[in-house]
Predicted model as a PDB file, atoms N, CA, C, CB and O in Angstrom, pLDDT in the B-factor column:
MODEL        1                                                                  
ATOM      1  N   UNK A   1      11.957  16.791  -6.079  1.00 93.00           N  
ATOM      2  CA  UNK A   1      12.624  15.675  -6.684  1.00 93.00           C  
ATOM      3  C   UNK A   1      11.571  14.821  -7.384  1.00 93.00           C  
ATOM      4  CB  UNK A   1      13.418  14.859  -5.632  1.00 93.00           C  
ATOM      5  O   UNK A   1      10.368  14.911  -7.138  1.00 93.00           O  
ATOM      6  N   UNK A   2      12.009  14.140  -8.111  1.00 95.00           N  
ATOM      7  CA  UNK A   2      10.883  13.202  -9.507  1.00 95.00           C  
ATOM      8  C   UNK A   2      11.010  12.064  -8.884  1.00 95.00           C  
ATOM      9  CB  UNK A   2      11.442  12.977 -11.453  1.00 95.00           C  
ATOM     10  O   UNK A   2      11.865  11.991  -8.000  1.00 95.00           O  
ATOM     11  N   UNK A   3      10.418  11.234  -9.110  1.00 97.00           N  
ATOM     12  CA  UNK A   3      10.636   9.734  -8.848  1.00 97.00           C  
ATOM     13  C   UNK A   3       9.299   8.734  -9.378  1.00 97.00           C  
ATOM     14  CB  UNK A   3      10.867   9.560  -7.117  1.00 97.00           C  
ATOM     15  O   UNK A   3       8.192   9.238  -9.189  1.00 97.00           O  
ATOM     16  N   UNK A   4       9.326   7.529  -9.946  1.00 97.00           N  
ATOM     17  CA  UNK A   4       8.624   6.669 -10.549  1.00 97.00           C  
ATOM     18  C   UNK A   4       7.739   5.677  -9.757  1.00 97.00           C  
ATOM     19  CB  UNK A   4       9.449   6.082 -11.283  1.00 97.00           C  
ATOM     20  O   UNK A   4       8.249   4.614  -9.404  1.00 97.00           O  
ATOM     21  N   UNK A   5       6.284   5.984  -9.414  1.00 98.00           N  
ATOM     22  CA  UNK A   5       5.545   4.685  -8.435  1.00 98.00           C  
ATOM     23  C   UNK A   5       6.104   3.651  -8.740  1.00 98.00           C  
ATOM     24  CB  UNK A   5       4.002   4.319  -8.584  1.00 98.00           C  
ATOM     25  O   UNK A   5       6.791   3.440  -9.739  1.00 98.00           O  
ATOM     26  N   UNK A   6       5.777   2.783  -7.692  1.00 98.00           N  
ATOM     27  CA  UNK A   6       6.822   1.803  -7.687  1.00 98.00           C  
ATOM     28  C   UNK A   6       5.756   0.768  -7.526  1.00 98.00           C  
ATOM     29  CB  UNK A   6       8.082   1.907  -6.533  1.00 98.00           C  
ATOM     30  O   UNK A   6       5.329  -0.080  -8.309  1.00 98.00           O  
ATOM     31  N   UNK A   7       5.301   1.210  -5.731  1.00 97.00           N  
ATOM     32  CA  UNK A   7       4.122  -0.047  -5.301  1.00 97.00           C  
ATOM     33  C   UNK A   7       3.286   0.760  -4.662  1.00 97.00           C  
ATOM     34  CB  UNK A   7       4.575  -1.426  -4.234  1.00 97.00           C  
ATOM     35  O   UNK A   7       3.710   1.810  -4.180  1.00 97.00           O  
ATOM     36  N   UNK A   8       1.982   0.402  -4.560  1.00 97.00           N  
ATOM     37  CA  UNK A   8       1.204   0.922  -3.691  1.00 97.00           C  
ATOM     38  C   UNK A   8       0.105   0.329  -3.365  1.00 97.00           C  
ATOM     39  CB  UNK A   8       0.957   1.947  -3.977  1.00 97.00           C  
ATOM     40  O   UNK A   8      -0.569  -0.034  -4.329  1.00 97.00           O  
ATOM     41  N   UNK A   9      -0.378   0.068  -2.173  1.00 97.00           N  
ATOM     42  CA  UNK A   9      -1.244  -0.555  -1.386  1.00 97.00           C  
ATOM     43  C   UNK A   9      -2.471   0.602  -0.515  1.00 97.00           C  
ATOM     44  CB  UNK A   9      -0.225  -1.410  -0.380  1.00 97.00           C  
ATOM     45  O   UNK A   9      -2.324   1.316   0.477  1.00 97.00           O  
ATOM     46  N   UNK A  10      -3.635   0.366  -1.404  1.00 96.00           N  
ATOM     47  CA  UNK A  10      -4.709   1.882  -1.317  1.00 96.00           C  
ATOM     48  C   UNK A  10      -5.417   1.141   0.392  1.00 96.00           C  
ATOM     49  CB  UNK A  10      -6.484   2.110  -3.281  1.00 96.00           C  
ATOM     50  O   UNK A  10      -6.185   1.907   0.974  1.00 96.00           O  
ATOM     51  N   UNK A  11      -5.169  -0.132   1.032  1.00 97.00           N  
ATOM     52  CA  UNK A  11      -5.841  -0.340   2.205  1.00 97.00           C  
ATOM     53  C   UNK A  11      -4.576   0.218   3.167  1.00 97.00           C  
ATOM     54  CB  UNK A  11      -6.408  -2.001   2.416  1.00 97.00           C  
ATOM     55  O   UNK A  11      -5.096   0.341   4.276  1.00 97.00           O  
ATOM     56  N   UNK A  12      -3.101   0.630   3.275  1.00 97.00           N  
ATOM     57  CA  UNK A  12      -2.642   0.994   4.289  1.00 97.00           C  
ATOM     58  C   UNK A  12      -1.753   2.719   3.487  1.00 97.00           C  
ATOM     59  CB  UNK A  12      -1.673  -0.473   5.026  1.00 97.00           C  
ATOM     60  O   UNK A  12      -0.908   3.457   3.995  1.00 97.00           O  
ATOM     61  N   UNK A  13      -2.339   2.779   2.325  1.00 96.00           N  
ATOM     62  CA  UNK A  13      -1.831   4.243   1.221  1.00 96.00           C  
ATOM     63  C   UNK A  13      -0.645   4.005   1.862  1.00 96.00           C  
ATOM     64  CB  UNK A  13      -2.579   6.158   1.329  1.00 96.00           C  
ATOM     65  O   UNK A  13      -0.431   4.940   2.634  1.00 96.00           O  
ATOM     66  N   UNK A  14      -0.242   3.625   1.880  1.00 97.00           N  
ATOM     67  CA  UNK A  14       1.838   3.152   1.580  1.00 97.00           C  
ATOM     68  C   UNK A  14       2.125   2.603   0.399  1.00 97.00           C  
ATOM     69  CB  UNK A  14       2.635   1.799   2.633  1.00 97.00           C  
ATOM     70  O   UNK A  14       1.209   2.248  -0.343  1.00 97.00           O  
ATOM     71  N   UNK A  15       3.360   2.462   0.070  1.00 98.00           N  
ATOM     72  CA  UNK A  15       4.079   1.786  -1.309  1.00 98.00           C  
ATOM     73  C   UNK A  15       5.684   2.378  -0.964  1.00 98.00           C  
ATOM     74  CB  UNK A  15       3.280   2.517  -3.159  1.00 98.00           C  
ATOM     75  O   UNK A  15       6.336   2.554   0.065  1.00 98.00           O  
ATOM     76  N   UNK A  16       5.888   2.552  -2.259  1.00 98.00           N  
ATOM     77  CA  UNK A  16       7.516   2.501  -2.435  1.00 98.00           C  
ATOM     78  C   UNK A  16       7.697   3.662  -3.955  1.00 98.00           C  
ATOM     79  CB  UNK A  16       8.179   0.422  -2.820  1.00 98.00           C  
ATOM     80  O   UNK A  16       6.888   3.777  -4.875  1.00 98.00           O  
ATOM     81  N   UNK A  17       8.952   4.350  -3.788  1.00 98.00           N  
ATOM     82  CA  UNK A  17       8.895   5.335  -5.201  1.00 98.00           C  
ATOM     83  C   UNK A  17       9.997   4.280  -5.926  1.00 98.00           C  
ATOM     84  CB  UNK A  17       9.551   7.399  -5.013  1.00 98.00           C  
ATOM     85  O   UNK A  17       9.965   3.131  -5.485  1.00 98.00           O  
ATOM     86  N   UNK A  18      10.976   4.570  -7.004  1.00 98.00           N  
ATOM     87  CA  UNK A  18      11.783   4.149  -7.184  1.00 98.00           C  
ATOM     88  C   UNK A  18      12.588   5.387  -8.235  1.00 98.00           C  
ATOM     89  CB  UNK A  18      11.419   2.830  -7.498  1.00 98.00           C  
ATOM     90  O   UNK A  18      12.454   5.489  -9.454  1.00 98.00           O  
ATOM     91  N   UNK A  19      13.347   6.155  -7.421  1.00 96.00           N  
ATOM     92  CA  UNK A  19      14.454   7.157  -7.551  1.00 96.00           C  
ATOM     93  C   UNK A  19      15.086   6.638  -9.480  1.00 96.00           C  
ATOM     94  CB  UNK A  19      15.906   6.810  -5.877  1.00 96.00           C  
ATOM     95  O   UNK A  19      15.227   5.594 -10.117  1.00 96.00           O  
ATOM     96  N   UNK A  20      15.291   8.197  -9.721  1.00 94.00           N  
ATOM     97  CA  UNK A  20      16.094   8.133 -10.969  1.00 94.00           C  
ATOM     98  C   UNK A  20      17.202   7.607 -11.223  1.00 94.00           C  
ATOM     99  CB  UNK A  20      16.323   9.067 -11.335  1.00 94.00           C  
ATOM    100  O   UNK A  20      17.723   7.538 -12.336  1.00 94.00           O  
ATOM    101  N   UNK A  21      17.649   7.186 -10.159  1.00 95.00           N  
ATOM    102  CA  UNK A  21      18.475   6.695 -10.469  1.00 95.00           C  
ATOM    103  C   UNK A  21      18.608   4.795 -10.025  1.00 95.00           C  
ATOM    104  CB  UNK A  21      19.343   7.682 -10.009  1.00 95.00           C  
ATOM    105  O   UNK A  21      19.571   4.058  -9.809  1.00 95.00           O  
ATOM    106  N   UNK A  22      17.546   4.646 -10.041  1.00 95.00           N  
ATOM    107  CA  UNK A  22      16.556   3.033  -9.583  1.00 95.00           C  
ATOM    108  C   UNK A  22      16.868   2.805  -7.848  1.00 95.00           C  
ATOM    109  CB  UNK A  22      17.393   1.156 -10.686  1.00 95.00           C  
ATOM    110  O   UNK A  22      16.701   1.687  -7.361  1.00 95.00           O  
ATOM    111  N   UNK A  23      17.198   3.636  -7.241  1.00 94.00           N  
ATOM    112  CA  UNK A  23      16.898   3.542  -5.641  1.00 94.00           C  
ATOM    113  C   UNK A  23      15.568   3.508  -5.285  1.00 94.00           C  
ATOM    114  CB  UNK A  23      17.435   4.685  -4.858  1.00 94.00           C  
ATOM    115  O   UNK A  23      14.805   4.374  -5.711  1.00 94.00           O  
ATOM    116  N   UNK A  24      15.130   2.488  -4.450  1.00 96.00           N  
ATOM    117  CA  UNK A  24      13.679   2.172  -4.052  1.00 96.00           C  
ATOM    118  C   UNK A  24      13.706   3.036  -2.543  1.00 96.00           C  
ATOM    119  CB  UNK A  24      13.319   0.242  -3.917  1.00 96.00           C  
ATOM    120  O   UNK A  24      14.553   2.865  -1.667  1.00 96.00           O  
ATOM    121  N   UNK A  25      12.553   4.005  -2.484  1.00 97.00           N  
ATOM    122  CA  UNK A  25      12.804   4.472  -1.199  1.00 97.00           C  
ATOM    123  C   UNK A  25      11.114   4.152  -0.889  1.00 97.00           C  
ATOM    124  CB  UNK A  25      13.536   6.221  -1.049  1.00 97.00           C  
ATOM    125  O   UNK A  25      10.300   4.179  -1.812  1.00 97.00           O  
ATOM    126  N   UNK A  26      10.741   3.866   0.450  1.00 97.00           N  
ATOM    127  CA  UNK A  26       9.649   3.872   1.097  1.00 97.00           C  
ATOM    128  C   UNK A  26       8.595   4.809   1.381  1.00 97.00           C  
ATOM    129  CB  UNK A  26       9.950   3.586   1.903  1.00 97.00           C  
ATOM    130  O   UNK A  26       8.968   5.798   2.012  1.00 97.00           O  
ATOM    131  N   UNK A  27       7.250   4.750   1.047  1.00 98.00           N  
ATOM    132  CA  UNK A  27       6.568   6.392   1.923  1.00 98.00           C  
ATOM    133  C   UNK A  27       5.460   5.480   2.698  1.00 98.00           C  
ATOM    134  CB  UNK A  27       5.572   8.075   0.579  1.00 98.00           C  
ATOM    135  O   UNK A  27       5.097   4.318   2.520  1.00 98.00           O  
ATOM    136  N   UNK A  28       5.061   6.520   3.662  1.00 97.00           N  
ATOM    137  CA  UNK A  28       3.766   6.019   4.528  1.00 97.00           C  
ATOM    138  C   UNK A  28       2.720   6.517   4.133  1.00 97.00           C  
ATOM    139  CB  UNK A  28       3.733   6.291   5.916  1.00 97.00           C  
ATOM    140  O   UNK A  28       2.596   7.041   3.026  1.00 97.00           O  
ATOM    141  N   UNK A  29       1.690   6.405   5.119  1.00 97.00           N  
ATOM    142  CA  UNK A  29       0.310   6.912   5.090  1.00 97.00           C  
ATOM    143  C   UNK A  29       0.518   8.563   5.091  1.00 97.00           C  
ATOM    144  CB  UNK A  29      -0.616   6.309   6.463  1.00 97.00           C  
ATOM    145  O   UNK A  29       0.056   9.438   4.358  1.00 97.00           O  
ATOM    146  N   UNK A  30       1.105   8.591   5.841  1.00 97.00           N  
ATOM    147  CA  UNK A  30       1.360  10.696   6.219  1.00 97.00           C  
ATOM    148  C   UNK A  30       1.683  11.057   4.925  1.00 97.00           C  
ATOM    149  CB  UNK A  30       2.996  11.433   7.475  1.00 97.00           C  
ATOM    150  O   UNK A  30       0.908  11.720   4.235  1.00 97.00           O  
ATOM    151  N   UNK A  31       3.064  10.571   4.431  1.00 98.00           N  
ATOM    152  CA  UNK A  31       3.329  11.144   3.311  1.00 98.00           C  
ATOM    153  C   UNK A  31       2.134  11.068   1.804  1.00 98.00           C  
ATOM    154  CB  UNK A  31       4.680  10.498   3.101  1.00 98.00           C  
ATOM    155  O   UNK A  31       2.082  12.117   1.162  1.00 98.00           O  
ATOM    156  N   UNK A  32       1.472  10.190   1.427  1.00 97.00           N  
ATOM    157  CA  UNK A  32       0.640  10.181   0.819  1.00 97.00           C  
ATOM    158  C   UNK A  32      -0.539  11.195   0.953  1.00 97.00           C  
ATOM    159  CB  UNK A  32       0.446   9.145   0.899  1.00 97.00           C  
ATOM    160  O   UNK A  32      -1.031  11.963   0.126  1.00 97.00           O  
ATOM    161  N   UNK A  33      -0.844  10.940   2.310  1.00 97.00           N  
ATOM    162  CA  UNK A  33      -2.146  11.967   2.330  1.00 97.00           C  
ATOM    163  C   UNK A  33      -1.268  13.383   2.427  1.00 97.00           C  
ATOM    164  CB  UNK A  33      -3.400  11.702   3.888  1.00 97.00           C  
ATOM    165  O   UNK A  33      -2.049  14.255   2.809  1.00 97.00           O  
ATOM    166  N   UNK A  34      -0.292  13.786   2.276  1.00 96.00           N  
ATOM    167  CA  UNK A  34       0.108  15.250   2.883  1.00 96.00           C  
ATOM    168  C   UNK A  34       0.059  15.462   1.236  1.00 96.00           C  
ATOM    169  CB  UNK A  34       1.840  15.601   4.026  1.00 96.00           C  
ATOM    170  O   UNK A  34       0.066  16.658   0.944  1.00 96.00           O  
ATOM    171  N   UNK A  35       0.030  14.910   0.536  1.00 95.00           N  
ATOM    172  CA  UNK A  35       0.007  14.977  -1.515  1.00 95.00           C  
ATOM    173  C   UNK A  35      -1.451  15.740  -1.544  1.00 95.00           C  
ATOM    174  CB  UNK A  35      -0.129  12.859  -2.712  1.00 95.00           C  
ATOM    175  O   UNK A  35      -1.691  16.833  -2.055  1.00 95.00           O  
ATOM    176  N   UNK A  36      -2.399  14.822  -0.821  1.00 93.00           N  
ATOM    177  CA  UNK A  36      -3.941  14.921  -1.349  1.00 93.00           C  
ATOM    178  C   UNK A  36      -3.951  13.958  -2.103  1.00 93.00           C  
ATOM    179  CB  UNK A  36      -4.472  16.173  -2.107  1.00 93.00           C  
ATOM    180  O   UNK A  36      -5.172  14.025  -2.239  1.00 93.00           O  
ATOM    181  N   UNK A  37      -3.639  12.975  -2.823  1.00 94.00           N  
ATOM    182  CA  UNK A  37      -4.063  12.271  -3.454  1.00 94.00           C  
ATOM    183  C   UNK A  37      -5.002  11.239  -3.270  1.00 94.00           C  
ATOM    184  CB  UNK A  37      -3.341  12.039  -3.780  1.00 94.00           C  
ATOM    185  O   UNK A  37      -4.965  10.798  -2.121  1.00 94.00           O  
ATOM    186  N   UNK A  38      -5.897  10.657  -4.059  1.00 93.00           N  
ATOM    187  CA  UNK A  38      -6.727   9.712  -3.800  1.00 93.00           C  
ATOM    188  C   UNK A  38      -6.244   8.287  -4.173  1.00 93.00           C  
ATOM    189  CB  UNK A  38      -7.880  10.053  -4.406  1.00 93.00           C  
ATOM    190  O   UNK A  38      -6.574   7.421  -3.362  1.00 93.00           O  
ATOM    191  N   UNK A  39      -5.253   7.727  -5.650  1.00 94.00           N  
ATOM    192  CA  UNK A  39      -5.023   7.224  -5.459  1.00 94.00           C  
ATOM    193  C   UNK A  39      -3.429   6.910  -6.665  1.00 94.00           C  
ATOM    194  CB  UNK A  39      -6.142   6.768  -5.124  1.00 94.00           C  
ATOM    195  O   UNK A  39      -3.080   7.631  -7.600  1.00 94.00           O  
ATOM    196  N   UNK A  40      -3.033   6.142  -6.376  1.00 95.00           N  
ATOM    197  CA  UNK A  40      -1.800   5.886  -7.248  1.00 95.00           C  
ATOM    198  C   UNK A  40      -1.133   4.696  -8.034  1.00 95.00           C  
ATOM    199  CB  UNK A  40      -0.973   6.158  -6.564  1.00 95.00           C  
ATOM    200  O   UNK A  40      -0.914   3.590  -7.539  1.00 95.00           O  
ATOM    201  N   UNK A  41      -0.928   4.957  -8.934  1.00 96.00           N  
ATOM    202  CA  UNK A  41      -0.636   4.048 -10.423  1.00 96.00           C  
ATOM    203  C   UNK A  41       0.701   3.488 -10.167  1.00 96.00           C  
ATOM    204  CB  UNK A  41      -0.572   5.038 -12.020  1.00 96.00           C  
ATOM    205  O   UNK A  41       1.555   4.301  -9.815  1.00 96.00           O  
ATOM    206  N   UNK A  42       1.121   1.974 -10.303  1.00 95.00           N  
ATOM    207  CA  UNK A  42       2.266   1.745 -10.751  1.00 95.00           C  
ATOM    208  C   UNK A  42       3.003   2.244 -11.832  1.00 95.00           C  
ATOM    209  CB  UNK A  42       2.244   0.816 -10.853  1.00 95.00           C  
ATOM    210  O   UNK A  42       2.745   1.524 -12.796  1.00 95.00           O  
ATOM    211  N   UNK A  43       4.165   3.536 -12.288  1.00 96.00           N  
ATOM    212  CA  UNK A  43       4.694   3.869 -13.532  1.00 96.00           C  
ATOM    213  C   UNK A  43       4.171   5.400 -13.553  1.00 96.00           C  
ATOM    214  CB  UNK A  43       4.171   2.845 -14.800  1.00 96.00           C  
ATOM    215  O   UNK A  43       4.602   6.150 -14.429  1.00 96.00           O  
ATOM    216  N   UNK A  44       3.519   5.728 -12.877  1.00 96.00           N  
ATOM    217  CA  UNK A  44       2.996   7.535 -13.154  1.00 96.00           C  
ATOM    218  C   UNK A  44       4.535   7.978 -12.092  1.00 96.00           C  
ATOM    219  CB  UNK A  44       0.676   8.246 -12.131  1.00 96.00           C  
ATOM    220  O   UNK A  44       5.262   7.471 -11.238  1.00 96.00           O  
ATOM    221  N   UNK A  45       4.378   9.134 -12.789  1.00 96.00           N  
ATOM    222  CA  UNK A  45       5.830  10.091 -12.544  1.00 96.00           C  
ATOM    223  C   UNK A  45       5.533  10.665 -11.194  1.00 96.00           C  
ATOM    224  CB  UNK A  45       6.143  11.508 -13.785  1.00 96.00           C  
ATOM    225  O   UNK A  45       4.390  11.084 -11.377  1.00 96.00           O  
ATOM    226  N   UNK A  46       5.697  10.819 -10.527  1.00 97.00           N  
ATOM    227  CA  UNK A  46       5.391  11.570  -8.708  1.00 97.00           C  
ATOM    228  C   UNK A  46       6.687  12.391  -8.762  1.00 97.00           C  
ATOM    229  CB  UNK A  46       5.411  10.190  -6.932  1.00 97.00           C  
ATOM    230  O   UNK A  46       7.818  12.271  -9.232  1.00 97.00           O  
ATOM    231  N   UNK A  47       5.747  13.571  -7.825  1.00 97.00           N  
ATOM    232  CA  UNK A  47       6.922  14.334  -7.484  1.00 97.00           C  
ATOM    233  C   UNK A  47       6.937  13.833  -5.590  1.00 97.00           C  
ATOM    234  CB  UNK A  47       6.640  16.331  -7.966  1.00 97.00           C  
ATOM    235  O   UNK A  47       5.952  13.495  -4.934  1.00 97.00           O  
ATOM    236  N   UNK A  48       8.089  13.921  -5.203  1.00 97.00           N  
ATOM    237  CA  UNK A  48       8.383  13.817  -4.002  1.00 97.00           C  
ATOM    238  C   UNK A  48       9.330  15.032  -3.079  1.00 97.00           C  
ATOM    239  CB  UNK A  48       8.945  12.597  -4.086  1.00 97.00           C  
ATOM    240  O   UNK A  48      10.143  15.802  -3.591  1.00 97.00           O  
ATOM    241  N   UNK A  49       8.972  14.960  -1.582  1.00 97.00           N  
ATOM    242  CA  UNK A  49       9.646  15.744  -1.086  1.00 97.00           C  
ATOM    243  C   UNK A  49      10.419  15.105   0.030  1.00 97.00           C  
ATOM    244  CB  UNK A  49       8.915  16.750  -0.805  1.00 97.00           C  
ATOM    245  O   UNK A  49       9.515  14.535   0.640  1.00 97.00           O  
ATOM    246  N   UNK A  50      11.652  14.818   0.746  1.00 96.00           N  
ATOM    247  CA  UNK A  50      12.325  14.005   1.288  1.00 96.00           C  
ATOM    248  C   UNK A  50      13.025  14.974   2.505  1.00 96.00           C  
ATOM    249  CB  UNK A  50      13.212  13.276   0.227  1.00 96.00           C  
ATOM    250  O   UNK A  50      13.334  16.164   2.452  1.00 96.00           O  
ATOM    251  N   UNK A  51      13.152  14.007   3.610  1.00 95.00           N  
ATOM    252  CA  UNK A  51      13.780  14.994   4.943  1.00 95.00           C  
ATOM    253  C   UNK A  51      14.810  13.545   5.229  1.00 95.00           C  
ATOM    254  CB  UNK A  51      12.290  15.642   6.669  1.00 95.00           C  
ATOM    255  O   UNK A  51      14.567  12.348   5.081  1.00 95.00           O  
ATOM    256  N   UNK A  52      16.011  14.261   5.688  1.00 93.00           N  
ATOM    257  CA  UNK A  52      17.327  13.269   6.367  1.00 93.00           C  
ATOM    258  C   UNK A  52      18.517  12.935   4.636  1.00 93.00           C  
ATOM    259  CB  UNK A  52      16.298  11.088   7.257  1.00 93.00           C  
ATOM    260  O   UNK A  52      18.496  12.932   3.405  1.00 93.00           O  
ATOM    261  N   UNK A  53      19.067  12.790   5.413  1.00 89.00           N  
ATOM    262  CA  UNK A  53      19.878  12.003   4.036  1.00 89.00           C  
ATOM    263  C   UNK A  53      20.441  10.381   4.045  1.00 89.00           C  
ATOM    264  CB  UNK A  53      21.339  12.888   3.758  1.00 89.00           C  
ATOM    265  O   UNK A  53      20.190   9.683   5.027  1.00 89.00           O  
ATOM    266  N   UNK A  54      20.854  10.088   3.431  1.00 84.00           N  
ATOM    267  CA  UNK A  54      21.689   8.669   3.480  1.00 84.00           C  
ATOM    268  C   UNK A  54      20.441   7.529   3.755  1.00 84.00           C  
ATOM    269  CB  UNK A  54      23.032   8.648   4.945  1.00 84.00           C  
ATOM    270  O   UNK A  54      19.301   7.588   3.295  1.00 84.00           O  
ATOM    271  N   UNK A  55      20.856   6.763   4.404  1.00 82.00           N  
ATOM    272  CA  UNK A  55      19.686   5.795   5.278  1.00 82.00           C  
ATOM    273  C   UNK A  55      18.423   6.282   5.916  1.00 82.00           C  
ATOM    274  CB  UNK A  55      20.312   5.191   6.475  1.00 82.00           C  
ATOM    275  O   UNK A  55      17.300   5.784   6.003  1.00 82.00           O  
ATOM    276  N   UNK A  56      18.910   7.336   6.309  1.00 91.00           N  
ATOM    277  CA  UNK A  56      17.853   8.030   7.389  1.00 91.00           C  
ATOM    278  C   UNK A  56      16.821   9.198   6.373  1.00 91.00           C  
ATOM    279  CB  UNK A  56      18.957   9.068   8.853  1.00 91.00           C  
ATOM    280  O   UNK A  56      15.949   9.988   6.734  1.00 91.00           O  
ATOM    281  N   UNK A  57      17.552   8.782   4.564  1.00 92.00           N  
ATOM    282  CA  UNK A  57      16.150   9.704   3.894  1.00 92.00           C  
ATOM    283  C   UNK A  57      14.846   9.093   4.216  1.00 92.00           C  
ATOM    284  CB  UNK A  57      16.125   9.784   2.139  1.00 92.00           C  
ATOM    285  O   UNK A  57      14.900   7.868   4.322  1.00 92.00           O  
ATOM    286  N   UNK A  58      13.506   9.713   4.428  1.00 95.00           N  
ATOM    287  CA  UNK A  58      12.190   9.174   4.201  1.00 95.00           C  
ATOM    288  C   UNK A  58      11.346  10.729   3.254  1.00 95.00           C  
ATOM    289  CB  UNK A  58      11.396   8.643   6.042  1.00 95.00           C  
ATOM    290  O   UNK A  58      11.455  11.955   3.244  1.00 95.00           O  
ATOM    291  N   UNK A  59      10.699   9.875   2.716  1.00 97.00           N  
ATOM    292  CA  UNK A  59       9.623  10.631   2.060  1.00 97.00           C  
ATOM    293  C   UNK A  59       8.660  11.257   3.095  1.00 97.00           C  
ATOM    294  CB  UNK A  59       8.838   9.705   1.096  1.00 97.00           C  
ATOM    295  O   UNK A  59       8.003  10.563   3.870  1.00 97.00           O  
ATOM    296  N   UNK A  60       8.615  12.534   3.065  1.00 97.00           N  
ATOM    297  CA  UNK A  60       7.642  13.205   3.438  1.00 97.00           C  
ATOM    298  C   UNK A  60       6.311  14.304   2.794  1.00 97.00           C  
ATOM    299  CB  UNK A  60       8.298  13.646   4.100  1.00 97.00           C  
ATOM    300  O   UNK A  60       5.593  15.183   3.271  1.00 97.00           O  
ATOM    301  N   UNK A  61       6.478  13.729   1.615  1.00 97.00           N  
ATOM    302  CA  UNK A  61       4.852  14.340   0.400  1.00 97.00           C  
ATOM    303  C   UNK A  61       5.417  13.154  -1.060  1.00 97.00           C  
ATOM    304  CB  UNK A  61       4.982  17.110  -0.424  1.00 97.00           C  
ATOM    305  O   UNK A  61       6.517  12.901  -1.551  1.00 97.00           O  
ATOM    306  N   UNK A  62       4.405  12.819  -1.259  1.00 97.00           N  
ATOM    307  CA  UNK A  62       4.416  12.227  -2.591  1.00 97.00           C  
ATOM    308  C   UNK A  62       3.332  13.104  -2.980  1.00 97.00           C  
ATOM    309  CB  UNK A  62       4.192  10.572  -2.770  1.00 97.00           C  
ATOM    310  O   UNK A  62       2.419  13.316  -2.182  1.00 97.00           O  
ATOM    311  N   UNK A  63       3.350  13.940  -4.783  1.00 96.00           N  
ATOM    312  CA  UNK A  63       2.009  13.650  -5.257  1.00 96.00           C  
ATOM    313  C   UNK A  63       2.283  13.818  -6.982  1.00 96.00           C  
ATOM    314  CB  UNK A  63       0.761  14.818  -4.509  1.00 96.00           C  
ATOM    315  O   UNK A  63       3.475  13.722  -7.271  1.00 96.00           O  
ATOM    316  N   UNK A  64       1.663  13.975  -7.756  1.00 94.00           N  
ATOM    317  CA  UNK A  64       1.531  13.936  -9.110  1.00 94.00           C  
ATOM    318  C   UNK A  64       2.381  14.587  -9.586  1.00 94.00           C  
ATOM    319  CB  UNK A  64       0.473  14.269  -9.590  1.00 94.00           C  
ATOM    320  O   UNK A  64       2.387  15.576  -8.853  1.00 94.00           O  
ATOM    321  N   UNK A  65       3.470  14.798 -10.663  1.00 80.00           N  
ATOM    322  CA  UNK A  65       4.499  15.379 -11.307  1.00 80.00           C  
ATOM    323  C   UNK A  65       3.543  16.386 -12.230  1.00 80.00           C  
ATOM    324  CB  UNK A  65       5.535  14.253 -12.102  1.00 80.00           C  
ATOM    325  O   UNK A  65       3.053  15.703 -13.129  1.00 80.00           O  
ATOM    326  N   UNK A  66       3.280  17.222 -12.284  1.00 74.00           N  
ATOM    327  CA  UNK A  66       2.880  18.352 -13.613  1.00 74.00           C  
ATOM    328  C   UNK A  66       4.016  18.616 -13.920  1.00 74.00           C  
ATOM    329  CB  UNK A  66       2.037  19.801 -13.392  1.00 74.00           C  
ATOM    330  O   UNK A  66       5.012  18.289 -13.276  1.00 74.00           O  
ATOM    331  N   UNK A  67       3.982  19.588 -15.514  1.00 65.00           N  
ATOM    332  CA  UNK A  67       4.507  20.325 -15.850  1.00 65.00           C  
ATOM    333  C   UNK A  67       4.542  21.484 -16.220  1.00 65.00           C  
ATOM    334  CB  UNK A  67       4.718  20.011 -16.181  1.00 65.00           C  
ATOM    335  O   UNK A  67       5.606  21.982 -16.590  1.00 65.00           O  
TER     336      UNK A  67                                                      
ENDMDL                                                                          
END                                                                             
C-alpha cells in the first residue's frame, strides 16, 4: 500500500503516514527500522505494510516507494 509522510520524529523514529485517501495512521520505532531506513521526509511517497483492520490497523514496515 502507498501512503504520504506525514510526521516524523528521528529521536523516537516514529511519525504518522497519511493514507490516499487522507487517513492519518500511526507507525513506531519497529515499523521504521523493519524499512531500513535512516531517515524520513515530510511529503516523500512511502510504501507501507499494515496488519489488523478497522481501528485495530497499525503499520508494520514503512520504507521508500520505488518504481
Amino acid at each position: 500500500m502507498q501512503a504520504t509522510a506525514y510526521t516524523y520524529d528521528p529521536a523516537t523514529r516514529s511519525g504518522s503516514v497519511l493514507l490516499d485517501d487522507g487517513t492519518p495512521l500511526p507507525f513506531d520505532a519497529a515499523a521504521f527500522d523493519a524499512g531500513g531506513l535512516r531517515l524520513l521526509r515530510p511529503g516523500q511517497r512511502v510504501r507501507i505494510e499494515t496488519d489488523g483492520e478497522g481501528g485495530r490497523r497499525r503499520i508494520t514496515l514503512v520504507t521508500l516507494q520505488t518504481f
